[in-house]
C-alpha beads as a LAMMPS data file, in Angstrom:
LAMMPS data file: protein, C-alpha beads

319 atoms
318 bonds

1 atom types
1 bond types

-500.0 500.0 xlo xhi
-500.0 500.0 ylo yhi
-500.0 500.0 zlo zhi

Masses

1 110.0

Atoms # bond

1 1 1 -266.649 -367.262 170.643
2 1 1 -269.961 -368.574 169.601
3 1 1 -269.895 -369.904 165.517
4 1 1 -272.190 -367.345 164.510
5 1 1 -269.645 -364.377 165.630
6 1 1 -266.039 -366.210 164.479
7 1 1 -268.094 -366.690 160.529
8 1 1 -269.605 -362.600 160.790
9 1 1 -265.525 -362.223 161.515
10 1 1 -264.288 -364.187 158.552
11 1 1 -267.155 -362.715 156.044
12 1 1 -265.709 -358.902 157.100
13 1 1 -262.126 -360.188 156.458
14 1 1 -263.126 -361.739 152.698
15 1 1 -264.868 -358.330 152.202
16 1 1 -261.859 -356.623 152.831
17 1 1 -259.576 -358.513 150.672
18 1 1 -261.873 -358.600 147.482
19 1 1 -263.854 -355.237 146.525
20 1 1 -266.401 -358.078 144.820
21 1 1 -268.065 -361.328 146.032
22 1 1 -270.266 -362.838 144.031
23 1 1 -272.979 -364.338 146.231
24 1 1 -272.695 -367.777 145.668
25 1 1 -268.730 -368.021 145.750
26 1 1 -268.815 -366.560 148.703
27 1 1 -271.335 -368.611 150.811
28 1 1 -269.142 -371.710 149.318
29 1 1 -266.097 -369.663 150.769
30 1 1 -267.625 -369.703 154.124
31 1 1 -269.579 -372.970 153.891
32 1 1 -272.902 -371.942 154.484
33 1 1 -276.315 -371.769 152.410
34 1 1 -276.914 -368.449 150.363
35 1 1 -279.525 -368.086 152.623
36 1 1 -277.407 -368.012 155.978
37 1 1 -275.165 -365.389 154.001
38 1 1 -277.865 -362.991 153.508
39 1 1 -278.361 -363.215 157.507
40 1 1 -274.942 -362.782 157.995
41 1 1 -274.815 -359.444 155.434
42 1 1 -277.890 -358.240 157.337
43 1 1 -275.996 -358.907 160.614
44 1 1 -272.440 -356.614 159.675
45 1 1 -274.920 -354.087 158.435
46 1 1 -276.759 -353.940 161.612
47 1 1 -273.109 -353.472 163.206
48 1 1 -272.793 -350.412 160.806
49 1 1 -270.482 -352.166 158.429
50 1 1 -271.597 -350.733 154.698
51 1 1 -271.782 -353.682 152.626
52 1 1 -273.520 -353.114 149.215
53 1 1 -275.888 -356.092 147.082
54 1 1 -275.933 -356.718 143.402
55 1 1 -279.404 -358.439 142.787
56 1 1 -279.830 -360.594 140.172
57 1 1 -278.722 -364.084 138.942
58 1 1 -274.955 -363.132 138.975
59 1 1 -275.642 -360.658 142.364
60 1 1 -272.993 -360.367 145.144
61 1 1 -271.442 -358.672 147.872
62 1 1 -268.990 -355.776 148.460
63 1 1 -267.936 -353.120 151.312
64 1 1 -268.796 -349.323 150.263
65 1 1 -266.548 -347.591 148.107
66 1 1 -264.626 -345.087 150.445
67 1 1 -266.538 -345.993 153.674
68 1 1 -265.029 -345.915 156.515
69 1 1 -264.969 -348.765 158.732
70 1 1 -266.947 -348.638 162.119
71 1 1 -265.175 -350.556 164.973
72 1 1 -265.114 -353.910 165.295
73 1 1 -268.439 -354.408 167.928
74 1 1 -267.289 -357.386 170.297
75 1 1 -267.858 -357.173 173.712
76 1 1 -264.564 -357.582 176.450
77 1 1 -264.785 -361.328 176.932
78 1 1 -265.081 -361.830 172.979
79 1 1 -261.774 -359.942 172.765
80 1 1 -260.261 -361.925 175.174
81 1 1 -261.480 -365.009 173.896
82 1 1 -260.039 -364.085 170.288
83 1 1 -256.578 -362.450 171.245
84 1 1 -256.191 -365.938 173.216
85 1 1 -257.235 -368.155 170.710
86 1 1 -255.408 -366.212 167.783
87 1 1 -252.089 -366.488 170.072
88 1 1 -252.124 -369.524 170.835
89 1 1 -252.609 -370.221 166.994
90 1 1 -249.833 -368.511 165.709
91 1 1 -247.774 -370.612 168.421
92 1 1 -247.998 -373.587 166.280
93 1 1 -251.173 -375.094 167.918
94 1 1 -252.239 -375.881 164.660
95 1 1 -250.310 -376.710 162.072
96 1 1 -249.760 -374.487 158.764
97 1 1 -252.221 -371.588 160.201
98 1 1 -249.532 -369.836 162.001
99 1 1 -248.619 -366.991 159.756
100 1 1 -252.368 -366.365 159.091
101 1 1 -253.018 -365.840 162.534
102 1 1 -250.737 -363.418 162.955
103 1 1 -251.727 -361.563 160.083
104 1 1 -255.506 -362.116 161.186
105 1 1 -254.793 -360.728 164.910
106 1 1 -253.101 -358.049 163.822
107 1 1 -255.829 -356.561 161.497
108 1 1 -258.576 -357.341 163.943
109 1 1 -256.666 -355.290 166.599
110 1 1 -256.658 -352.153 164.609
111 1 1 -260.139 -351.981 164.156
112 1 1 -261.040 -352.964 167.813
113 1 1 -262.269 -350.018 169.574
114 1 1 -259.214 -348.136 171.494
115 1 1 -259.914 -349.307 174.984
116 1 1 -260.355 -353.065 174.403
117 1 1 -257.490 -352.807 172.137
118 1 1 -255.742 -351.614 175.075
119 1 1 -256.578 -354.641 177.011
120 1 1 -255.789 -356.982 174.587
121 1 1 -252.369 -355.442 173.262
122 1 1 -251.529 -355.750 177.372
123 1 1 -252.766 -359.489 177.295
124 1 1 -250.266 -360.123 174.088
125 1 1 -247.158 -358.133 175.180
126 1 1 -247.101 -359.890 178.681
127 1 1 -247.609 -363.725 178.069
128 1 1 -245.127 -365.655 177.607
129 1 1 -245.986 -367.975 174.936
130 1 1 -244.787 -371.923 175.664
131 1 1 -245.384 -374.622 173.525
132 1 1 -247.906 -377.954 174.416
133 1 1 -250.005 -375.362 176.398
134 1 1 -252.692 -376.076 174.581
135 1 1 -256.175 -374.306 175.068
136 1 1 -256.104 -372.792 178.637
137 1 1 -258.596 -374.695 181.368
138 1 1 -261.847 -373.302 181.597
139 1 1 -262.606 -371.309 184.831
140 1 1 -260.014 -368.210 184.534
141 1 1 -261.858 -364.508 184.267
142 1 1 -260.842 -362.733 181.094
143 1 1 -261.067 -359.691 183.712
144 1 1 -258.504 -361.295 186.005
145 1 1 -256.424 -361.895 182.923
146 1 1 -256.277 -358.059 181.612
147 1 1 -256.069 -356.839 185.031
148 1 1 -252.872 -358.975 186.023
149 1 1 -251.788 -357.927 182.206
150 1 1 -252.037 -354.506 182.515
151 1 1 -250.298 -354.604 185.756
152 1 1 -247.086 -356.354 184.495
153 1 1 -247.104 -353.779 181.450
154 1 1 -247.728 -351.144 183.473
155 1 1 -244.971 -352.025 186.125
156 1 1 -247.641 -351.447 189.366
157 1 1 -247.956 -353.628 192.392
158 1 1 -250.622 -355.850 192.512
159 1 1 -253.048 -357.470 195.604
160 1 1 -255.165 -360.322 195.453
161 1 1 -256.502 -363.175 197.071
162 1 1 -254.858 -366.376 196.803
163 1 1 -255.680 -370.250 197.596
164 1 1 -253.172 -372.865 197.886
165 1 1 -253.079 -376.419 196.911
166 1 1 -253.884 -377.300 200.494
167 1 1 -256.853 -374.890 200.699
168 1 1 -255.426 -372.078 202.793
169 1 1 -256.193 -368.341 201.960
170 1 1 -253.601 -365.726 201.946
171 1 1 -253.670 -362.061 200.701
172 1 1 -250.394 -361.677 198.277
173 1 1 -249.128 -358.257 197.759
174 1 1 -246.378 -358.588 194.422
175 1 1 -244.514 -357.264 191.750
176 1 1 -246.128 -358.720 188.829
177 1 1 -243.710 -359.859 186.017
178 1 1 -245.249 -362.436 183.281
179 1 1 -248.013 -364.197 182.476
180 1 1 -247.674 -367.778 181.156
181 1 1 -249.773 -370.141 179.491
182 1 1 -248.728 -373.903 180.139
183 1 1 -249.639 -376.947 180.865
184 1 1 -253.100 -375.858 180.083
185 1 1 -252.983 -373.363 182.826
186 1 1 -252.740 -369.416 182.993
187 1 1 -249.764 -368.541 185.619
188 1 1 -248.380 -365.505 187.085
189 1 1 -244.926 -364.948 187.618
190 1 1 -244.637 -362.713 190.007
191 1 1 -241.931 -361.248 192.917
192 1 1 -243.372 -362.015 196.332
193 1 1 -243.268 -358.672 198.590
194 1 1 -244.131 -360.045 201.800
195 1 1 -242.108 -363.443 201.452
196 1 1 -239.144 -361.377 199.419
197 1 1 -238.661 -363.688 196.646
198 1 1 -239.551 -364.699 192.994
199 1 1 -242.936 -367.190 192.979
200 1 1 -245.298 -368.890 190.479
201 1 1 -249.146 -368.418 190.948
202 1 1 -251.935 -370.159 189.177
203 1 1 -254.254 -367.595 187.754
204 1 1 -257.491 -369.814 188.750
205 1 1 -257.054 -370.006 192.275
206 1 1 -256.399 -366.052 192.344
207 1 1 -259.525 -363.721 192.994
208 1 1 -260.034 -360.021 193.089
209 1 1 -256.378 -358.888 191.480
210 1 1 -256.451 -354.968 191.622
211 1 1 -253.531 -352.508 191.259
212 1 1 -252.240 -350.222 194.241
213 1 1 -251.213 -347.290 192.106
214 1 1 -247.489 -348.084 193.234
215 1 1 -244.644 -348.431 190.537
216 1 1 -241.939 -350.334 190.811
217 1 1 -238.509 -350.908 188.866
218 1 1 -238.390 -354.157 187.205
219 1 1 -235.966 -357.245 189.153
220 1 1 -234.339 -359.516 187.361
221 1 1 -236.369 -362.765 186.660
222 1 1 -233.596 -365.391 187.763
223 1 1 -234.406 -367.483 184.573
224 1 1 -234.140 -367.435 181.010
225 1 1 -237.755 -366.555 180.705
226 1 1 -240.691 -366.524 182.749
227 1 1 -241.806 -369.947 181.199
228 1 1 -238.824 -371.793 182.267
229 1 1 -239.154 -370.312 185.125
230 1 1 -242.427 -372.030 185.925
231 1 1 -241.665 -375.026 184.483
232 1 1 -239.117 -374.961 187.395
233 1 1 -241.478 -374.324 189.490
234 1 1 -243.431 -376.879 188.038
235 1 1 -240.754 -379.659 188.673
236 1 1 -239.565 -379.232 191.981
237 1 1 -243.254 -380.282 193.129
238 1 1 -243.979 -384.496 193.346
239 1 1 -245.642 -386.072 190.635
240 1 1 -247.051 -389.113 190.445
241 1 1 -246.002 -390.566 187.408
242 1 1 -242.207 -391.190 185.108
243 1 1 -243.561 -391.935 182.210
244 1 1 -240.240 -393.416 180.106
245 1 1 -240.861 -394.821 176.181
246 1 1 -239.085 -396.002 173.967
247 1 1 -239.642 -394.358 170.567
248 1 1 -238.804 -395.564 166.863
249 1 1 -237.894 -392.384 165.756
250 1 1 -234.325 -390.119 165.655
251 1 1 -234.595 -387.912 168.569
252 1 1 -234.546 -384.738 166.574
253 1 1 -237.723 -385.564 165.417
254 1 1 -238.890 -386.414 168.513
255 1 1 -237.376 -383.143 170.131
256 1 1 -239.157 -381.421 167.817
257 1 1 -242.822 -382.612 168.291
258 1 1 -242.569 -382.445 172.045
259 1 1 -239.072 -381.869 173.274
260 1 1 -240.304 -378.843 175.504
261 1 1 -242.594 -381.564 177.912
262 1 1 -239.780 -383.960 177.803
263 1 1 -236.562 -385.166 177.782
264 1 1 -235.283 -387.104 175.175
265 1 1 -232.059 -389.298 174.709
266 1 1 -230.551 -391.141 171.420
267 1 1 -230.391 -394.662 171.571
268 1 1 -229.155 -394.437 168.026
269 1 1 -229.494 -392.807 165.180
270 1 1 -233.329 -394.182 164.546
271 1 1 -234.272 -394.689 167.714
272 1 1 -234.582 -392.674 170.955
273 1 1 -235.812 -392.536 174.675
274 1 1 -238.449 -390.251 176.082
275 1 1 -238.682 -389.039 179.483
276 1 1 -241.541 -387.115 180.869
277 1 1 -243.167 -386.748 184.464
278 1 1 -246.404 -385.635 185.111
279 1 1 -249.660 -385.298 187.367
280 1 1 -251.685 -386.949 184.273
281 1 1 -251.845 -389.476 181.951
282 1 1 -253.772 -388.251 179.159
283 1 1 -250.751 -385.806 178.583
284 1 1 -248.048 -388.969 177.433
285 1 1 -250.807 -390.316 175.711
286 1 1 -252.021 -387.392 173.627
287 1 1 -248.279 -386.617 173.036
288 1 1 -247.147 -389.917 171.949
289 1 1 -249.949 -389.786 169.289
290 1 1 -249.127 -387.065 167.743
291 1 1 -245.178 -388.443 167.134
292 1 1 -246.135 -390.325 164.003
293 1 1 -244.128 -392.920 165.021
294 1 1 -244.182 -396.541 166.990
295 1 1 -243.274 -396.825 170.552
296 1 1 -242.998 -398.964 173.410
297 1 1 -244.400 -398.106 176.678
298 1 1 -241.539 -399.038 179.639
299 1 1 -243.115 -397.395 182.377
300 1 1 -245.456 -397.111 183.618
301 1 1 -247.879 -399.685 183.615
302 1 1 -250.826 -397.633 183.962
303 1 1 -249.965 -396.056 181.212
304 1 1 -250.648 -399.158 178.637
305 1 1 -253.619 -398.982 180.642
306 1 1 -254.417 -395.603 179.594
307 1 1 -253.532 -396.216 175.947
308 1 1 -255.939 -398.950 175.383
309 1 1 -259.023 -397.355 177.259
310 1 1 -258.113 -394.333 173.957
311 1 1 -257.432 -396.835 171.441
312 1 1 -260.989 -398.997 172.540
313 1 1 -262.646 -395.592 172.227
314 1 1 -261.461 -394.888 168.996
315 1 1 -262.040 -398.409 167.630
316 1 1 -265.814 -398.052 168.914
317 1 1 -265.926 -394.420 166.997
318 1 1 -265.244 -395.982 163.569
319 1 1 -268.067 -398.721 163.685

Bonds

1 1 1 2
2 1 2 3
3 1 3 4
4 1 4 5
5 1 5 6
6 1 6 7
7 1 7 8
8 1 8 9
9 1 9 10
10 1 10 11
11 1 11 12
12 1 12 13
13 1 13 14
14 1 14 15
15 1 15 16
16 1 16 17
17 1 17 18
18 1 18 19
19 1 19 20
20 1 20 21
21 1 21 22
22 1 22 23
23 1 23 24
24 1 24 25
25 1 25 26
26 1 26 27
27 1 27 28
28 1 28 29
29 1 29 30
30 1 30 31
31 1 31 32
32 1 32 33
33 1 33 34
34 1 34 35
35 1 35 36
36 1 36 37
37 1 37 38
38 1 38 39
39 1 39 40
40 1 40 41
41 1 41 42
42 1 42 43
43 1 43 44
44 1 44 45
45 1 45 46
46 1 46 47
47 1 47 48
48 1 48 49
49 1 49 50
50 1 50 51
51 1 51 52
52 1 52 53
53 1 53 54
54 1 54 55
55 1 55 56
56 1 56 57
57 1 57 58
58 1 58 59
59 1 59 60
60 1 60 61
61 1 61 62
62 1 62 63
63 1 63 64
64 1 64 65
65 1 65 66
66 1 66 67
67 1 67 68
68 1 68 69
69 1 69 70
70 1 70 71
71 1 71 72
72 1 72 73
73 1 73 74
74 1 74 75
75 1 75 76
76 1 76 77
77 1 77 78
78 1 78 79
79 1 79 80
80 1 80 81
81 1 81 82
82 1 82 83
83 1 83 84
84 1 84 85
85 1 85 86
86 1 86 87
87 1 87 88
88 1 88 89
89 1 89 90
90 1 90 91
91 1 91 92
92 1 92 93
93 1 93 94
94 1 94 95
95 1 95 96
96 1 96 97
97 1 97 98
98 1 98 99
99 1 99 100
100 1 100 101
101 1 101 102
102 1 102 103
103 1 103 104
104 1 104 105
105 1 105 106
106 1 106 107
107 1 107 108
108 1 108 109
109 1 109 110
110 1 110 111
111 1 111 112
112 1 112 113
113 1 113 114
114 1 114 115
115 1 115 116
116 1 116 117
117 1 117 118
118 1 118 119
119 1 119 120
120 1 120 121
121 1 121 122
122 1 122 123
123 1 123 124
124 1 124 125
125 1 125 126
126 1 126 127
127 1 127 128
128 1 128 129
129 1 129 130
130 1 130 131
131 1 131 132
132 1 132 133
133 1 133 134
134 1 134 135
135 1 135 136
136 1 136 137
137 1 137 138
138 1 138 139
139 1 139 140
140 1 140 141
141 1 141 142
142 1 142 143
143 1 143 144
144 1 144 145
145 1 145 146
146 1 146 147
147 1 147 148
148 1 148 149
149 1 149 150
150 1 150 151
151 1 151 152
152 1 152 153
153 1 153 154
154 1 154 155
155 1 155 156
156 1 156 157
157 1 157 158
158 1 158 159
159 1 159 160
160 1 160 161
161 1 161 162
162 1 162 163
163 1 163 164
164 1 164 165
165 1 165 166
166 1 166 167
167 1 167 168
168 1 168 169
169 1 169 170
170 1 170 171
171 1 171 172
172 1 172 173
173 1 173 174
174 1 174 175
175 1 175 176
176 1 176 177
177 1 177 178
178 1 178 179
179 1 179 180
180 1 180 181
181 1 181 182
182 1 182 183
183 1 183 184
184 1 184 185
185 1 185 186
186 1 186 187
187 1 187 188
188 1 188 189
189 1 189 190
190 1 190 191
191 1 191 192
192 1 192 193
193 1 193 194
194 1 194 195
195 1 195 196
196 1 196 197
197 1 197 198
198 1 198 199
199 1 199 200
200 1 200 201
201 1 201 202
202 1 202 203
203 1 203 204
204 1 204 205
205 1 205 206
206 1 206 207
207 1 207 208
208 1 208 209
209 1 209 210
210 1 210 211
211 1 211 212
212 1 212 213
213 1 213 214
214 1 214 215
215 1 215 216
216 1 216 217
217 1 217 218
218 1 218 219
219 1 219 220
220 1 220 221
221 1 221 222
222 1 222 223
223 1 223 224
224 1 224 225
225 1 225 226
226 1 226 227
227 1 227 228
228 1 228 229
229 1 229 230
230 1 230 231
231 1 231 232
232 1 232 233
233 1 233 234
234 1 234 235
235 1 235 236
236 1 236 237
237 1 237 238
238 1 238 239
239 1 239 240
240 1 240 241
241 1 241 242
242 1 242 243
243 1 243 244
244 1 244 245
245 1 245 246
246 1 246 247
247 1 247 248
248 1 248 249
249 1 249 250
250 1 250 251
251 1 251 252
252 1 252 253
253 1 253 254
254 1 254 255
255 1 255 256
256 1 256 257
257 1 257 258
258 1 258 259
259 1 259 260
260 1 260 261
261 1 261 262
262 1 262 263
263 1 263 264
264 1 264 265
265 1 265 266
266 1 266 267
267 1 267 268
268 1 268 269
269 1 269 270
270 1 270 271
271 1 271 272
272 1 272 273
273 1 273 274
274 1 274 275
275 1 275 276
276 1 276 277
277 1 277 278
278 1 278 279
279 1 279 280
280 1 280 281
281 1 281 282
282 1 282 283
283 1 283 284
284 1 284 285
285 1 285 286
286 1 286 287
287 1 287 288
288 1 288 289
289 1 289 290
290 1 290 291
291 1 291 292
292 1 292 293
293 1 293 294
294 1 294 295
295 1 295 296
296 1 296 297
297 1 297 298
298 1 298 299
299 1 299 300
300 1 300 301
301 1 301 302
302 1 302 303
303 1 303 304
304 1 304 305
305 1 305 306
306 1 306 307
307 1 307 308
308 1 308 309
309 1 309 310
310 1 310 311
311 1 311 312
312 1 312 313
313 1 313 314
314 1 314 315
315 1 315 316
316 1 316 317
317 1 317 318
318 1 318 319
């Protein structure tokens, strides 16, 4: 969502929680200029939000007494976009904002208008949340999304188009179960009805997803959840790198920061191994950064590689 739209979001939400704003609190509040503020009011009043000035040297801002609130005006993929990035917030993707997120995508919900709030509750119930997803890759339809959604909570068959790794192009005709974010990647879990058995799409090579009408009774997923179940998937195919490191850290720690894209074994109490394969580099790296701790690379080499092309970077960033 563009800046402009996520600060006219947070300026309704300090409205809400104060019945008074005095002008230049609250432009410090949102870190703009007083004049960027006014624009802002102007903008939730051209919405139809009734926000009310005080003039004057001590003037501010405050919603109507008693007025009800309009719906919030956002169009689908701005709905998408937010119930995404709010999720994926109150996962942990940033630390310390997780409880505010959920509080923050709850009230924006309610005042969604009833069928996008339809389309996003869908989106919420049926994705499996899995941590070091990260932001999703660019490229997936927020229409696809809501449409494979609504099937899953909706328990209906589902067709679409679907290319494989190798580029061939199959129509699929399933029982849609999950969707899962991981990896950086949107998949579908999803029983096969033509091949009779459980499978793993990725949402981006999937095109024109559309409902048959049909119902079905639920199967049982033969995993703990639909994100182990991809990460199953996800193993049993060949990857190019085993990344192993040795880490100066207990392994609770380090089980803890990124135990759910590796494997980690005690060497002793302050030190610890980590295991990880993987289809990219930048993955180990990015994770080993964020351990807070010293390591040694064991394998593989290309990995040191990889390390010192970041750390060059960074060294050429500070001067």
């Amino acid at each position: 969502m563009a800046n402009t739209s996520s600060r006219t979001l947070r300026l309704l939400s300090l409205l809400q929680t104060h019945r008074y704003w005095p002008g230049d609190e609250l432009a410090e509040r949102l870190g703009v200029s007083v004049r960027t503020l006014r624009r802002d009011i102007d903008r939730l009043r051209e919405l139809g939000y009734p926000v009310e000035a005080q003039r004057g040297v001590d003037g501010g801002y405050q919603l109507a007494a008693g007025a009800a609130l309009p719906p919030l005006v956002i169009d689908d993929e701005e709905a998408i976009a937010l119930a995404v990035g709010l999720q994926a917030a109150a996962q942990g993707a940033v630390e310390g904002i997780a409880e505010s997120s959920v509080r923050v995508l709850a009230k924006v919900v309610q005042v969604m208008p009833a069928r996008l709030r339809h389309r996003v509750e869908a989106l919420r119930a049926m994705t499996v949340p899995a941590e070091w997803g990260g932001p999703a890759r660019a490229g997936v339809d927020p229409g696809v999304l809501t449409e494979i959604a609504l099937a899953c909570r909706d328990s209906e068959q589902l067709r679409f188009s679907y290319t494989a790794a190798d580029g061939r192009h199959t129509d699929r005709h399933v029982e849609p179960h999950r969707l899962v974010c991981l990896g950086r990647r949107w998949y579908l879990v999803a029983y096969d009805l033509t091949r009779h058995d459980w499978r793993t799409f990725r949402v981006d090579r999937l095109t024109a997803p559309h409902g048959t009408g049909s119902r079905f009774r639920p199967r049982v997923l033969p995993a703990a959840d639909a994100a182990e179940f991809v990460r199953a998937s996800l193993d049993g195919l060949p990857r190019p790198y085993r990344v192993e490191v040795l880490v100066e850290a207990p392994a609770a720690a380090v089980r803890e920061r990124i135990g759910r894209w590796s494997t980690v074994e005690e060497v002793d109490a302050e030190r610890c191994r980590m295991l990880m394969t993987t289809d990219s580099l930048d993955w180990p790296a990015m994770a080993l950064g964020v351990l807070g701790a010293d390591f040694r690379v064991l394998d593989p080499p290309e990995l040191l590689d990889r390390i010192h092309d970041w750390g060059a970077r960074f060294n050429r960033a500070q001067g």
